[in-house]
N, C-alpha and C positions, 0 to 999 in steps of 0.2 A: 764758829758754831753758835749758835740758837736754841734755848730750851725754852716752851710756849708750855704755858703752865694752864691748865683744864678750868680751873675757876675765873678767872675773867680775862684770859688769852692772853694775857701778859707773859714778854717773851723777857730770859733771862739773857742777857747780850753779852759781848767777848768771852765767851768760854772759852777758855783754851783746853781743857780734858774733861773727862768725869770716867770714874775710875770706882768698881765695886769687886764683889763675887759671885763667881758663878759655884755651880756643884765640880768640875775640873780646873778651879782658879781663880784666881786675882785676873783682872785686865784691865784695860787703862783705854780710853776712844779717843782719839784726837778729833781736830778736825780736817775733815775730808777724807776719813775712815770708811774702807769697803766696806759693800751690804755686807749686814751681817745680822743676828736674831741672837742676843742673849738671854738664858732664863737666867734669872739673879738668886743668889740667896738671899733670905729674910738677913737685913743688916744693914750698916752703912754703905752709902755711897755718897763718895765726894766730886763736888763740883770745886777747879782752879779756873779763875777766872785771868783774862791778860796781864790785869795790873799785880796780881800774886795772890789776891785776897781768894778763902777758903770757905765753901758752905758744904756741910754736911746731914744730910738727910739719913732717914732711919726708913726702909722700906720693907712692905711685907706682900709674897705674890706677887712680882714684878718681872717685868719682859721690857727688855731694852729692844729699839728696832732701829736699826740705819740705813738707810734707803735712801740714795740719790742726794747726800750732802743733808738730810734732815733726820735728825733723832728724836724718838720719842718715846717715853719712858713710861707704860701703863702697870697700875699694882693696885691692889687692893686697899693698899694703908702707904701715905706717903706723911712721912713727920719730918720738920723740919729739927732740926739737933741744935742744943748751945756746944761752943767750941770743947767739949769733953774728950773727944779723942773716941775714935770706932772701938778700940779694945774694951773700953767700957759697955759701947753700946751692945758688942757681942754678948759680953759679960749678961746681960741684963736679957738675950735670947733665950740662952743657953740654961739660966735659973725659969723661964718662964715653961719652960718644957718639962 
């Protein structure tokens, strides 16, 4: 799996999953995961890449879409996270409200 990123098309290469929340749950996308359309909650979402190494991003307004072995991730606010751990980054939602 492949993630192509909007500001100058650069593709993120060996994903092995990426994994967030929706408003019905956690889910996890491998690759070569059926179509499918997630709405996300405002939060983490991690990308695991093949060699094990771990990027977490903080999204707000976001729609995952997977269609024909291609994913693509559209949102309003996409920030990349230091390795802190999601439970914080909820944390930091959840006071913002």
């Amino acid at each position: 799996m492949n993630i192509i990123t909007p500001d100058d098309g650069s593709a993120l290469s060996k994903v092995k999953s990426l994994s967030g929340n929706t408003v019905t749950g956690r889910f996890t996308v491998l690759a070569q995961h059926e179509d499918y359309l997630f709405s996300l909650k405002d939060g983490p979402v991690s990308i695991l890449f093949e060699g094990g190494t771990k990027k977490q991003f903080l999204v707000e307004g976001a729609i995952l879409r997977v269609h024909g072995g291609s994913y693509i991730l559209t949102a309003e606010k996409i920030i990349e996270s230091l390795p802190i751990g999601g439970e914080f980054l909820e944390e930091c939602l959840d006071q913002r409200d």
